[in-house]
FIMINU-646638 format. One line per 3 residues: number of its first residue (from 1); for each residue x, y, z of N, C-alpha, C. Coordinates in pm, whole numbers, m for minus. Layout:
BEGIN
NUM) X,Y,Z,X,Y,Z,X,Y,Z; ...
This chain:
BEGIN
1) 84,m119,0,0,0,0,88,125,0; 70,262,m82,149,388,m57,64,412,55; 210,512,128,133,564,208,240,713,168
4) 165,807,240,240,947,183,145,1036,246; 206,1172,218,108,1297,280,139,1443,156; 20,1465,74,62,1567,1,m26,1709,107
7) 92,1763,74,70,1916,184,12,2051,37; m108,2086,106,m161,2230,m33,m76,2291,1; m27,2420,m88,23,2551,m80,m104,2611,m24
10) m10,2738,0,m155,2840,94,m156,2929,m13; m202,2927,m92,m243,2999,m212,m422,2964,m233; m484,3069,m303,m613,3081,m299,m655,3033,m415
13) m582,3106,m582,m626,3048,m644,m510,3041,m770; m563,2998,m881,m463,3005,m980,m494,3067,m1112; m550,3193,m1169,m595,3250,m1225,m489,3245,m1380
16) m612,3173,m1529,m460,3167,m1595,m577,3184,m1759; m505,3222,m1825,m545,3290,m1964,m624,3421,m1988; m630,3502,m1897,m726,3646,m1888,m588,3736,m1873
19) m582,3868,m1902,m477,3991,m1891,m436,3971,m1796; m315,4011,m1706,m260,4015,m1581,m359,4132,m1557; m361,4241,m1582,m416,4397,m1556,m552,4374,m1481
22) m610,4296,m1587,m748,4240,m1474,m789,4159,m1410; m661,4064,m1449,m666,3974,m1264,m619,4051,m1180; m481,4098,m1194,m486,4167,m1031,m597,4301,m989
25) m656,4331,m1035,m717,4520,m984,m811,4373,m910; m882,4249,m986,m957,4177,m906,m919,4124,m810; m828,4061,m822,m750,4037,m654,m704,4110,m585
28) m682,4226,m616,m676,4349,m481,m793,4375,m456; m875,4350,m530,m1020,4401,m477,m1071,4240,m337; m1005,4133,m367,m1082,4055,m336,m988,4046,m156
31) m846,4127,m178,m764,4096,m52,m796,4239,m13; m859,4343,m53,m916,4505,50,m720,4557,31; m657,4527,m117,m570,4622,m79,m603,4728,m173
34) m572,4842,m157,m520,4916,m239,m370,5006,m251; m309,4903,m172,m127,4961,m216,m39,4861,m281; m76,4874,m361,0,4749,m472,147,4804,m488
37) 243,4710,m451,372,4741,m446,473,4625,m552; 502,4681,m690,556,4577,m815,742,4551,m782; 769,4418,m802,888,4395,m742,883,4318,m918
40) 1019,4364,m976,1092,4294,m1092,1216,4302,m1100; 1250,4289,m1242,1404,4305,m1283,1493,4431,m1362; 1553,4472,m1361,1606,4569,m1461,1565,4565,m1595
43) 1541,4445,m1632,1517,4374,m1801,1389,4387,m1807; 1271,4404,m1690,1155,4444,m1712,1111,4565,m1624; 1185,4663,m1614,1195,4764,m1539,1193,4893,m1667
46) 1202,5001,m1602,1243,5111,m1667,1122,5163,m1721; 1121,5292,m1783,980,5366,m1819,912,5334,m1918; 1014,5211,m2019,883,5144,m2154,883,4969,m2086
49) 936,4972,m2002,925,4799,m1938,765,4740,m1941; 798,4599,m1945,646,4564,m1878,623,4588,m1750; 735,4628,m1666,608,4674,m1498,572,4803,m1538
52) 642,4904,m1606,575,5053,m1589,441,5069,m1679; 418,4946,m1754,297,4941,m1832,189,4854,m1767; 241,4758,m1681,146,4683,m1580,93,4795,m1473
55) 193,4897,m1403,176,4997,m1316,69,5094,m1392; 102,5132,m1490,m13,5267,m1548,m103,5179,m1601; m161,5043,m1607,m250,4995,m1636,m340,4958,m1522
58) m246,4947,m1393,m313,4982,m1241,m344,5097,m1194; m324,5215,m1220,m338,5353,m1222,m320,5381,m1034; m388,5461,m982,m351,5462,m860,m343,5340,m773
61) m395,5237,m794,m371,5090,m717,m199,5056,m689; m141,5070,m793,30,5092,m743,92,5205,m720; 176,5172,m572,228,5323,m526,353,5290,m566
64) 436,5238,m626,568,5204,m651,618,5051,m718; 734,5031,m726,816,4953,m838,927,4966,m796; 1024,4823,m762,1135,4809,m727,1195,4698,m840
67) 1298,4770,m884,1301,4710,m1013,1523,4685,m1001; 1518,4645,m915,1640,4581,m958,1701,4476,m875; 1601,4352,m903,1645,4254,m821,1720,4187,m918
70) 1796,4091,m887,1956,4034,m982,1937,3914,m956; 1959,3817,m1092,1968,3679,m1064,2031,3583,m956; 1939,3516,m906,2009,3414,m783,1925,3511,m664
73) 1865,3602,m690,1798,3683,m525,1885,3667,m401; 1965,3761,m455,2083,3800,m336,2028,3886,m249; 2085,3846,m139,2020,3893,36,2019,4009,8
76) 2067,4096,m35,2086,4238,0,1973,4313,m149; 1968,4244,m242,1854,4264,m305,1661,4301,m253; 1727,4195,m134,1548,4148,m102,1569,4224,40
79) 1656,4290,95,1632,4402,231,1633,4484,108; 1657,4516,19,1643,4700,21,1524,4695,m103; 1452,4565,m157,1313,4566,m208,1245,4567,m69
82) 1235,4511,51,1166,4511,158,1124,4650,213; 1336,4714,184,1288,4864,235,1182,4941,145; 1210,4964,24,1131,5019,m23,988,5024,m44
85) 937,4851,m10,799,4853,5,736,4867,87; 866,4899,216,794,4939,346,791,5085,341; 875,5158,303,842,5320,264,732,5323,196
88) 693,5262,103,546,5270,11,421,5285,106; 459,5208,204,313,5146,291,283,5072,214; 316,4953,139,263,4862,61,164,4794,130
91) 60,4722,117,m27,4621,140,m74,4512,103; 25,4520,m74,45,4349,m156,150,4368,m231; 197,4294,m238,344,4311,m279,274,4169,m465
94) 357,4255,m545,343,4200,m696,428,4179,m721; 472,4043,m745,626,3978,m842,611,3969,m982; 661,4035,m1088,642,4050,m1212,756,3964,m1263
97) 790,3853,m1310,938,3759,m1351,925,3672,m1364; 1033,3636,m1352,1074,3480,m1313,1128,3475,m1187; 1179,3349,m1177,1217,3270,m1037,1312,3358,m940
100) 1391,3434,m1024,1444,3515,m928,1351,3673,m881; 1303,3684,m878,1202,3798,m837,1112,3685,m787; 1039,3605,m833,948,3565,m707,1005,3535,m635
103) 1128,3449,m576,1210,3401,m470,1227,3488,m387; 1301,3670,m467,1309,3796,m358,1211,3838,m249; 1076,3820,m359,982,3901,m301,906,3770,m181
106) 922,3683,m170,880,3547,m93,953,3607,56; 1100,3652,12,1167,3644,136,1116,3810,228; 1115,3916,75,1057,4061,96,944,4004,241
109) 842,3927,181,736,3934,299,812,3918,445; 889,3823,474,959,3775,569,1046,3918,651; 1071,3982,545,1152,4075,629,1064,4218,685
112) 930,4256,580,849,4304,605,802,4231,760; 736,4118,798,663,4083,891,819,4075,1035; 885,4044,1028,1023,4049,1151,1032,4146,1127
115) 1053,4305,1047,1112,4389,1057,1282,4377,1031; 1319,4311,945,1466,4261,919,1490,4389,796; 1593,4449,863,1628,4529,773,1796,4551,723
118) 1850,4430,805,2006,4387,725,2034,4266,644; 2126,4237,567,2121,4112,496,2147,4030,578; 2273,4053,691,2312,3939,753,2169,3908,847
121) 2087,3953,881,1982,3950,931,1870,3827,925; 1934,3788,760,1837,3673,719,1914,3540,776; 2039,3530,779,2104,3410,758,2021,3327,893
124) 1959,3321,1000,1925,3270,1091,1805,3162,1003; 1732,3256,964,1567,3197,895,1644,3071,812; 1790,3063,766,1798,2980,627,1779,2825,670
127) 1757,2742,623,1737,2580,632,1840,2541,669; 1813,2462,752,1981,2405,775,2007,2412,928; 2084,2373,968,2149,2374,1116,2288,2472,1118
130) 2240,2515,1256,2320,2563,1311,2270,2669,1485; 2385,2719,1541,2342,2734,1685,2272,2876,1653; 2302,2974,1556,2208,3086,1529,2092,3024,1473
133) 2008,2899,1424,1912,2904,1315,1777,2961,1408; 1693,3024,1348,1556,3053,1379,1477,2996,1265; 1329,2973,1380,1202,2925,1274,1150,2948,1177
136) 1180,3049,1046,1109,3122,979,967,3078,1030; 831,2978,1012,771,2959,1003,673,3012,1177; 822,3035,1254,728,3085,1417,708,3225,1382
139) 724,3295,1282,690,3463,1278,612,3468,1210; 478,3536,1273,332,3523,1187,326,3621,1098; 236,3610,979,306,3636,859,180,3777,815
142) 241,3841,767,115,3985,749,128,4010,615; 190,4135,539,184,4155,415,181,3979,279; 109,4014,219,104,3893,179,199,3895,m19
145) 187,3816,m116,222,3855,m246,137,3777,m369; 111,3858,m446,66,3721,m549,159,3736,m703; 185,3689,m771,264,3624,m856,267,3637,m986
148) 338,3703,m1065,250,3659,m1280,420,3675,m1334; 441,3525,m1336,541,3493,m1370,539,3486,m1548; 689,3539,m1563,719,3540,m1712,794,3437,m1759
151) 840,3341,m1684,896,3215,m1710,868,3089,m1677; 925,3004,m1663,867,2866,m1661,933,2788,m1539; 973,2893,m1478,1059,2825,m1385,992,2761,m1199
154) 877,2822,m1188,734,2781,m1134,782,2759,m979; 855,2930,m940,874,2981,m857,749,2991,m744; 656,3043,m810,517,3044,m757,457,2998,m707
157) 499,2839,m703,396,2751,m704,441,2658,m514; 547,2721,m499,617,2662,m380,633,2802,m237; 645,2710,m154,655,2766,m10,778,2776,29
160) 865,2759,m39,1015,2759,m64,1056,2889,m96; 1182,2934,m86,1245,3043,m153,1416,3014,m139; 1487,3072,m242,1664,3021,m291,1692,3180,m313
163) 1766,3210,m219,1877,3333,m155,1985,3345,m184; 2106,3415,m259,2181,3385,m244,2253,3460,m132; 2385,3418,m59,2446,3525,47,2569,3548,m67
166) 2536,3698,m100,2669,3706,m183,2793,3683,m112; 2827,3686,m16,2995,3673,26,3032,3554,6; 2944,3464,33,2997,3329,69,2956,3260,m61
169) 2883,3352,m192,2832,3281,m293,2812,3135,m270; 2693,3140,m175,2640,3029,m159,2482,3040,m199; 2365,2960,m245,2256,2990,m240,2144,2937,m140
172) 2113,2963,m44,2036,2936,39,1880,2934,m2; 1859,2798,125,1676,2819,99,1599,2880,231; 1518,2899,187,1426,2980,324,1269,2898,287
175) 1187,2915,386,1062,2847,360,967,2914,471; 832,2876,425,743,2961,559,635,2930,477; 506,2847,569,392,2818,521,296,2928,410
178) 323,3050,432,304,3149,369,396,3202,268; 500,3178,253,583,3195,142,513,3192,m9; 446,3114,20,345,3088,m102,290,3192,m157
181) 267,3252,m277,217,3343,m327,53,3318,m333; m16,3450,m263,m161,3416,m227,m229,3346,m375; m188,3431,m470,m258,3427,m605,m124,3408,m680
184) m163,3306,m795,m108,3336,m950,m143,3382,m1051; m98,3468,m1125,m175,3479,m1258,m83,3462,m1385; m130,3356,m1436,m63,3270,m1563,m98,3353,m1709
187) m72,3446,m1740,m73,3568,m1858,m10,3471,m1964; m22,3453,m2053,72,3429,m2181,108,3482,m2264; 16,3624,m2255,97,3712,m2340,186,3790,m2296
190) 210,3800,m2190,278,3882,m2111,477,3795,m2153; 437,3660,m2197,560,3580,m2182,626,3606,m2339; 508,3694,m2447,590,3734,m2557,733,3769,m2587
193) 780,3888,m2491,879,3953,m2491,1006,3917,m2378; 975,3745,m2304,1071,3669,m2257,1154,3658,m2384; 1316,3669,m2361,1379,3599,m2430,1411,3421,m2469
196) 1419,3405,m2610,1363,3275,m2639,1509,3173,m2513; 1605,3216,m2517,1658,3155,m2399,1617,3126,m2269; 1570,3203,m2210,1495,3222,m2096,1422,3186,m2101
199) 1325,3183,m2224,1170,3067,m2206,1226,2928,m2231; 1272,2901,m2318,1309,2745,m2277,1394,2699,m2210; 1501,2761,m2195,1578,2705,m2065,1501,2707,m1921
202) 1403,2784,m1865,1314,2789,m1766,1202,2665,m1768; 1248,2639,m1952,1104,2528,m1960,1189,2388,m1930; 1299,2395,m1950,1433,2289,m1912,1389,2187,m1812
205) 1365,2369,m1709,1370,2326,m1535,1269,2241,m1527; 1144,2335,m1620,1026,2274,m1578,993,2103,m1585; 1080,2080,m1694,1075,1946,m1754,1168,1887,m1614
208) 1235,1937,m1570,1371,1857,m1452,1276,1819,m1334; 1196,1966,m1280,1072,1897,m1169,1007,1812,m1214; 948,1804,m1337,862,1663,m1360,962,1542,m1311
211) 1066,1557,m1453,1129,1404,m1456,1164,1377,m1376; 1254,1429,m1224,1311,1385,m1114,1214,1338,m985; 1098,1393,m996,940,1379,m920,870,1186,m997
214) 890,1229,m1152,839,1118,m1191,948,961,m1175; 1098,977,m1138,1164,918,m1078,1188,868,m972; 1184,996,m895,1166,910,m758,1121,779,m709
217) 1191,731,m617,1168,596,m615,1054,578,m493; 1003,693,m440,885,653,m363,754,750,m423; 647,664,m463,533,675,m540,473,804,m486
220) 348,860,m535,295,946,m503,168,980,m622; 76,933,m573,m19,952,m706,m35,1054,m793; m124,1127,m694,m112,1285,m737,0,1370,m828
223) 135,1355,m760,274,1377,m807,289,1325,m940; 305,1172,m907,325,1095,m1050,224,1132,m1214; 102,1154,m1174,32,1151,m1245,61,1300,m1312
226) 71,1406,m1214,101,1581,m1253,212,1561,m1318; 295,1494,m1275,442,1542,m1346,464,1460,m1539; 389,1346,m1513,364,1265,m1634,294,1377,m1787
229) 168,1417,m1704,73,1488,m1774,184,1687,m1793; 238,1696,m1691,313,1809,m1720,413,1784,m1840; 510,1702,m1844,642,1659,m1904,544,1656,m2059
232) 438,1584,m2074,377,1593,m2190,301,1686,m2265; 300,1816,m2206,227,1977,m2228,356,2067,m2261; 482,1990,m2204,583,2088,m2178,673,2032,m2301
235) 686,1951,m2338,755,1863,m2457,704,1934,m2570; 576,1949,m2583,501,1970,m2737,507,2139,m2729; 443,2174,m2623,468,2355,m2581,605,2395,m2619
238) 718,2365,m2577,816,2417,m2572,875,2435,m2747; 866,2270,m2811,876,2303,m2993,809,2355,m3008; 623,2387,m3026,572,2489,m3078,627,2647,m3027
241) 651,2681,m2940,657,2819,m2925,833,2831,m2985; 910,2720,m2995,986,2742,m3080,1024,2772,m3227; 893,2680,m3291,859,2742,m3416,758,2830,m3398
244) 692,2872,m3335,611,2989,m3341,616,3103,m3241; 680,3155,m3211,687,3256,m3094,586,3327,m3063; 504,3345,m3155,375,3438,m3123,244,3339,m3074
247) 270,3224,m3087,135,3122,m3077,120,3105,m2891; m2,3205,m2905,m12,3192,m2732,m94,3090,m2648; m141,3011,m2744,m228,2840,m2697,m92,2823,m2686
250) 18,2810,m2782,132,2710,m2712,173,2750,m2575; 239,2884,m2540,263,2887,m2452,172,2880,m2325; 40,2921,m2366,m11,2838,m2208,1,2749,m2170
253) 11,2641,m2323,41,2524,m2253,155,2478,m2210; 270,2532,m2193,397,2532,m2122,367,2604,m1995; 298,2669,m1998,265,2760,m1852,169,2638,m1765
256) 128,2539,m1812,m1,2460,m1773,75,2343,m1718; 143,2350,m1810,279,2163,m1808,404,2206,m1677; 421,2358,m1681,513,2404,m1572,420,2408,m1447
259) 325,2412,m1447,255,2423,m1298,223,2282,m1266; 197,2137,m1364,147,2067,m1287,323,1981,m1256; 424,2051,m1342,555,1962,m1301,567,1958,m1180
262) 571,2102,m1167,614,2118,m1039,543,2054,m902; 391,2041,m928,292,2009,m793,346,1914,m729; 384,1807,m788,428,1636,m722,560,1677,m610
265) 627,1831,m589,683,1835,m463,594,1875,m385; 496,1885,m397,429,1900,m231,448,1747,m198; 445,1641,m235,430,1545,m170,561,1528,m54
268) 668,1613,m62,787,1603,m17,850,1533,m24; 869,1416,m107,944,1351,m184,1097,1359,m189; 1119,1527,m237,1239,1570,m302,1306,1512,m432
271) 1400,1571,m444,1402,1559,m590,1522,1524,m625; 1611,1540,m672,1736,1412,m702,1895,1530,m738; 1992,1439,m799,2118,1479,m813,2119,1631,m945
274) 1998,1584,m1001,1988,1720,m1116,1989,1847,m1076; 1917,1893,m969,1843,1942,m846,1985,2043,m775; 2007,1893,m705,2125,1901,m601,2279,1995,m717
277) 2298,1939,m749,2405,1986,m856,2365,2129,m936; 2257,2137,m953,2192,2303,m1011,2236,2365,m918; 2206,2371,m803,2222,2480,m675,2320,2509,m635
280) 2450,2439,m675,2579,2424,m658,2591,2514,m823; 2580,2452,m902,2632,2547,m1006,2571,2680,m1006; 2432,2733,m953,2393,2852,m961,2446,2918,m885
283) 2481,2886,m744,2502,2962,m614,2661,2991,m615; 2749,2914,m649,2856,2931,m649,2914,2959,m790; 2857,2927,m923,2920,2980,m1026,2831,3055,m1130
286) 2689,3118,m1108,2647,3195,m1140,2579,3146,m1263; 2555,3024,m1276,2519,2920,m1383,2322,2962,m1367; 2289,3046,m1441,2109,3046,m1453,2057,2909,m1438
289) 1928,2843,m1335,1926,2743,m1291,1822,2651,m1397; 1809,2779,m1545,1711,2667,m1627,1842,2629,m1713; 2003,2674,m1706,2095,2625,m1829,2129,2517,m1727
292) 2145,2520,m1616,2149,2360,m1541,2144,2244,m1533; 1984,2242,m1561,1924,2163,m1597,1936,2110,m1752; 1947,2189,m1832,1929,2159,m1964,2125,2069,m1995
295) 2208,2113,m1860,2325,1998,m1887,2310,1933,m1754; 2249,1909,m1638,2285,1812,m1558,2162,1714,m1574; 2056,1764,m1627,1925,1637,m1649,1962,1469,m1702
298) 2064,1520,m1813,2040,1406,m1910,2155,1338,m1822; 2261,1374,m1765,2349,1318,m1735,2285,1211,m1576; 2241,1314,m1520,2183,1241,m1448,2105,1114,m1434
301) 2055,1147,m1555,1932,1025,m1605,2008,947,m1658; 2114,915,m1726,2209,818,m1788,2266,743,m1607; 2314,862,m1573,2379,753,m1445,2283,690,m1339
304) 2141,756,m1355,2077,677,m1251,2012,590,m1341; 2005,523,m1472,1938,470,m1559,1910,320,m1514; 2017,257,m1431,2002,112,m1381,1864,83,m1281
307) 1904,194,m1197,1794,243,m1087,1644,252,m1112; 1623,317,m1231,1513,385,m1233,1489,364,m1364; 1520,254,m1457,1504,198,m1594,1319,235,m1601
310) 1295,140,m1527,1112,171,m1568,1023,333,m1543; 1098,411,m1463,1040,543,m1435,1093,616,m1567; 1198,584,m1617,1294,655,m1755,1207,637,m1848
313) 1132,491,m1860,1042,465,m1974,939,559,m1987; 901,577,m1892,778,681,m1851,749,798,m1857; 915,848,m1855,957,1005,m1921,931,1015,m2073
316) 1050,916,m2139,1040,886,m2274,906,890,m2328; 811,773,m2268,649,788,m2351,576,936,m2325; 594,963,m2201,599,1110,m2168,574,1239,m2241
319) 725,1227,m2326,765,1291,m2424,787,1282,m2565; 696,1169,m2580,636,1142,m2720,745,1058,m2757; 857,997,m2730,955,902,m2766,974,783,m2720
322) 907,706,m2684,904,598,m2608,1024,488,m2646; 1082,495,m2725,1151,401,m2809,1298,413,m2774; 1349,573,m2727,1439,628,m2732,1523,598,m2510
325) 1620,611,m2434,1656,616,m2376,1614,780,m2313; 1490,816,m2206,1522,949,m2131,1649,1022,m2186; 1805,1038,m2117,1904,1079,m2122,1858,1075,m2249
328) 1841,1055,m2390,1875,1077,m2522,1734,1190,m2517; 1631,1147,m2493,1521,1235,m2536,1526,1348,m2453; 1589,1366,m2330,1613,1489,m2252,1720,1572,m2355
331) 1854,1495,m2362,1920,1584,m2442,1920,1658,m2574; 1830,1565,m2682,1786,1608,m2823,1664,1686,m2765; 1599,1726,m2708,1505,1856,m2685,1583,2003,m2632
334) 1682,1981,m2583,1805,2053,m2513,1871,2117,m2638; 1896,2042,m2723,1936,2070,m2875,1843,2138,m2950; 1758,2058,m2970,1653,2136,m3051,1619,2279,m3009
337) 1621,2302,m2888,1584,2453,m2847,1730,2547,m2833; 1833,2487,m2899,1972,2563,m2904,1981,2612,m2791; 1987,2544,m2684,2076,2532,m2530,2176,2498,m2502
340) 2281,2497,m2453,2393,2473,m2416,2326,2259,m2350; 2441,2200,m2406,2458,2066,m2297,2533,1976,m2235; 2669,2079,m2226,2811,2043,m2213,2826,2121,m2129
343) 2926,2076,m1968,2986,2208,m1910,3071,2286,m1978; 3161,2240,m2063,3274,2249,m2140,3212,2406,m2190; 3042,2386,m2264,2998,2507,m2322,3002,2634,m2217
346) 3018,2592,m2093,3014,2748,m2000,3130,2745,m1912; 3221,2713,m2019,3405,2715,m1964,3403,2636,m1794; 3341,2528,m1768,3341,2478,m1656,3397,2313,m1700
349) 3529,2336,m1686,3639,2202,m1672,3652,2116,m1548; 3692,1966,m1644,3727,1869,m1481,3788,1937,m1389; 3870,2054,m1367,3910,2088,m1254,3861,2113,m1118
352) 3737,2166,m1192,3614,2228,m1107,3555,2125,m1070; 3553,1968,m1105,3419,1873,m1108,3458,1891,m925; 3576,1867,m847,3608,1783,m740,3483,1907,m598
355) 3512,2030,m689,3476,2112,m532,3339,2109,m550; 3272,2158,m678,3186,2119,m718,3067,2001,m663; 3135,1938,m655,3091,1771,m600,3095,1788,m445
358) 3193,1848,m343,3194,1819,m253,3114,1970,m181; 3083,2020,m254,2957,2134,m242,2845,2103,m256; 2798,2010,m388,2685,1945,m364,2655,1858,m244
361) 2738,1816,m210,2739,1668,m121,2629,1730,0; 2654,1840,66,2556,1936,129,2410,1945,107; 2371,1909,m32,2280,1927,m76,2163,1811,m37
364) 2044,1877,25,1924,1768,51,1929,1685,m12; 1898,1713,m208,1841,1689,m320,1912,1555,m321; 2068,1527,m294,2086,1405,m343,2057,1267,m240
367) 1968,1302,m126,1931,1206,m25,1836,1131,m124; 1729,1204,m202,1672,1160,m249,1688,1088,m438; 1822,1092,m444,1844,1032,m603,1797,900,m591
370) 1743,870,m704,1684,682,m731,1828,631,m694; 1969,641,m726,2068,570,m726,2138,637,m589; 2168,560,m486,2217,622,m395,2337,676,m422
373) 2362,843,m356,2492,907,m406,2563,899,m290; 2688,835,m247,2752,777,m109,2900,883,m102; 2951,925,m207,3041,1028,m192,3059,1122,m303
376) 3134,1222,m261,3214,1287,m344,3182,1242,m507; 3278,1105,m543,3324,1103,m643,3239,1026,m754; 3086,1014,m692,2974,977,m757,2872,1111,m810
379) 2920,1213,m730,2847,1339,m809,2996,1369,m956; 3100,1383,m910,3215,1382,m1037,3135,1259,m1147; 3136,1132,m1141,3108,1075,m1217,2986,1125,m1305
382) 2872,1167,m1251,2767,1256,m1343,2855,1377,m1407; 2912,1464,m1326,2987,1544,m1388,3084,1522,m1500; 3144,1426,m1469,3195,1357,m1670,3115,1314,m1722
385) 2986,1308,m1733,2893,1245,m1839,2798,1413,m1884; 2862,1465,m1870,2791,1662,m1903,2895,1698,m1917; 3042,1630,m1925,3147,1718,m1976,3155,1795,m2058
């Protein structure tokens, strides 16, 4: 018999194919705010950006726009978005991006509700042990955020958040039952003017939460079944919007295939060496966590292939190839969308595999690989197969 426990997000709802502009004025109407406070990126910032056109399409409902949060959501990013939305008097905080802006603004609430107004300030809340750690989850939670992500990287969809501490270029996680973004709103047109890198390498990831969820070696219905039905929305989505960039049925349905990849971690499961090894290459070498995936997936899936032969099959039919080896059908989609799938391609040599490896080793993600990872020189061994 399974036995298991899938945990909801505290999110209300998931609002997806209508304008962003008039989902949110409706969900501020439905949470009594009217201080809408927009948190993005430089790349969607500035006076012809999509937030200053999301903002004058909110008209007085937004009192401000913090627009320079930096990939990896470095600590000192998310105190001085906190500060500023606490000068606003904000009362909902809006993540306009991808994964790194929702991650900021997840932690923004956190520092809003403690009143944390230094970087080193956060390191207590982070996961993990140690004689400073505090509860994130014992500080009750007030300003709240909701979400209209421009990528696929399905930031949104979790109670999680990935920090980086710039000194120690490390990337940390933080978590808090509320972390969760109250609302999503799944726009697709809004994902026009993503760069085609950024949409499929984000769609990479999306495909990495399925396949490593649909691997796992302990079942989960719900999970199994989302991540199956995701991997197969996200396979066909991702070539069409490659030959068609303007076709916005395709991309919802990559926006549709990225939300149910991701669901099968509520079951808490966790997720494997692909995972584990991303967070190490993002946090310490600045590696974007959808080009990650698009070189540690396949490798992964080749070395855990003994392990998890029949869950691999499952990817493959998955992804319309049943015939083919996962690792091959992960990597020829990697290709097809002209991604990098070699470290070699982002000047990262065997030299690097050893620290690399013993940085991951830290990592939750590989408790849970189908193939048990016992040292060091079994994360290197994936690492020569992405050489």
């Amino acid at each position: 018999m399974i036995t298991g426990a899938y945990s909801f997000p505290r999110q209300d709802m998931v609002v997806y194919g209508r304008p962003a502009r008039e989902a949110v004025a409706e969900l501020a109407k439905r949470y009594s705010a009217s201080r809408l406070f927009l948190t993005t990126t430089r790349s969607l910032g500035g006076p012809s950006g999509l937030a200053a056109k999301l903002a004058a399409d909110l008209g007085p409902l937004c009192v401000g726009t913090f627009d320079a949060i930096a990939s990896h959501s470095p600590r000192s990013d998310v105190v001085a978005g906190a500060a500023a939305a606490r000068e606003a008097r904000a009362d909902l905080l809006v993540a306009l991006g991808g994964g790194s802006v929702i991650d900021a603004t997840k932690l923004m609430q956190l520092c809003l509700w403690a009143n944390l107004t230094e970087a080193d300030a956060l390191a207590p809340y982070r996961a993990g042990r140690g004689e400073d750690r505090k509860d994130p989850a014992l500080i009750p939670s007030g300003i709240r955020m909701i979400a209209i992500p421009t990528t696929l990287s399905a930031a949104e969809f979790t109670s999680s958040a990935g920090v980086t501490d710039g000194e120690k270029r490390v990337k940390e996680s933080y978590a808090h039952p509320d972390f969760a973004p109250q609302a999503v709103v799944l726009d697709p047109a809004l994902t026009r003017d993503t760069p085609p890198r950024l949409w499929f390498s984000t769609g990479m990831k999306a495909i990495d939460h399925a396949v490593e969820q649909l691997c796992n070696l302990e079942r989960a219905p719900i999970g199994d079944a989302a991540a199956a039905e995701g991997l197969r929305l996200l396979a066909k989505g991702l070539i069409a919007t490659r030959d068609d960039p303007a076709d916005l049925e395709a991309r919802a349905q990559c926006q549709h295939g990225m939300w149910l990849s991701i669901s099968g971690a509520a079951t808490g499961r966790g997720m494997g060496a692909s995972h584990a090894i991303g967070h190490t290459l993002g946090g310490s070498y600045g590696v974007p966590h959808g080009i990650t995936s698009c070189i540690t997936l396949h490798a992964t899936l080749s070395w855990n292939r003994a392990y998890s032969i029949d869950r691999q099959a499952l990817v493959s039919r998955a992804m319309g190839k049943r015939a083919l080896p996962a690792a091959d059908v992960v990597r020829d989609l990697v290709k097809a969308l002209g991604l990098p799938w070699r470290l070699s391609e982002l000047l990262i040599g065997a030299s690097h595999f050893r620290a690399i490896a013993e940085r991951t080793m830290h990592d939750r993600a590989i408790r849970t690989n189908p193939r048990p990872i016992r040292s060091a020189g079994d994360i290197v061994e994936i690492l020569e197969l992405c050489a």
